[in-house]
C-alpha positions in Angstrom: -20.9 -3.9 7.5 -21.7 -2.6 11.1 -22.7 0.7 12.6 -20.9 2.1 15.4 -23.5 3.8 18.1 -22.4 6.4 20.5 -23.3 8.2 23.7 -21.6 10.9 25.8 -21.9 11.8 29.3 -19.3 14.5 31.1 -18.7 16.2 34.1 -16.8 19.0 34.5 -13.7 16.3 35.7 -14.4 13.4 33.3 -16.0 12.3 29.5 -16.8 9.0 29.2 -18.1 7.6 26.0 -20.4 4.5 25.7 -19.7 2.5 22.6 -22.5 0.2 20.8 -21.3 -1.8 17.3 -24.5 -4.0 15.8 -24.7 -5.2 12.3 -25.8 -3.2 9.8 -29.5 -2.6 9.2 -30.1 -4.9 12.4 -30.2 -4.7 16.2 -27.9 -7.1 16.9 -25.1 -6.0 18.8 -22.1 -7.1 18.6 -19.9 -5.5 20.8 -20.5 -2.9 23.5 -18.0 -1.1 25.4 -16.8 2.8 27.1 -13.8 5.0 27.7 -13.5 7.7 30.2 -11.3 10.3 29.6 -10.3 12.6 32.8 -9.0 16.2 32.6 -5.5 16.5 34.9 -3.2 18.9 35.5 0.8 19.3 34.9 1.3 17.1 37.8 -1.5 14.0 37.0 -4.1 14.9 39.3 -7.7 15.6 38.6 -8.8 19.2 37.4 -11.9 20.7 36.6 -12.1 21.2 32.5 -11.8 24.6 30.7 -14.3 26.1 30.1 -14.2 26.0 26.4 -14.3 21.8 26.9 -17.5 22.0 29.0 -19.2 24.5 26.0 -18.2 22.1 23.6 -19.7 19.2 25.4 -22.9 21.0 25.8 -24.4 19.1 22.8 -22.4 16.2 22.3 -24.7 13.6 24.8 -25.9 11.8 21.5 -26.9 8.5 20.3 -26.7 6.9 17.1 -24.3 6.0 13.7 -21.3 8.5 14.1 -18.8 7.6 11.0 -19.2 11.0 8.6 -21.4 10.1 5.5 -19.5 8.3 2.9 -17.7 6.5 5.6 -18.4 2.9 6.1 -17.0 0.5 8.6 
């Protein structure tokens, strides 16, 4: 078993999530890694988020397990 850790940071262009996978009931980690996800318009190029994104993400720069309960890995 393993627990997946993870932190967000945004701007109003770009998310990116940190990723952190140790071994259950441990600190040892396994695998670390990140994503960044950019907003764009029709065309491809970089665009500020909606507004609605940016509220959502207000709260999301979190750390810790985030599988729902009853889910294992």
């Amino acid at each position: 078993m393993f627990e997946i850790h993870l932190r967000v940071s945004h701007t109003r262009v770009k998310v990116r999530f940190d990723y952190k996978v140790v071994r259950a009931g441990t600190s040892e980690v396994l695998i670390l890694g990140h994503t960044v996800h950019a907003c764009v318009n029709k065309d491809g190029r970089p665009t500020r988020a909606p507004d609605w994104l940016v509220a959502a993400m207000k709260g999301a720069a979190t750390s810790g397990s985030t599988l729902p309960e009853g889910y294992h890995a």
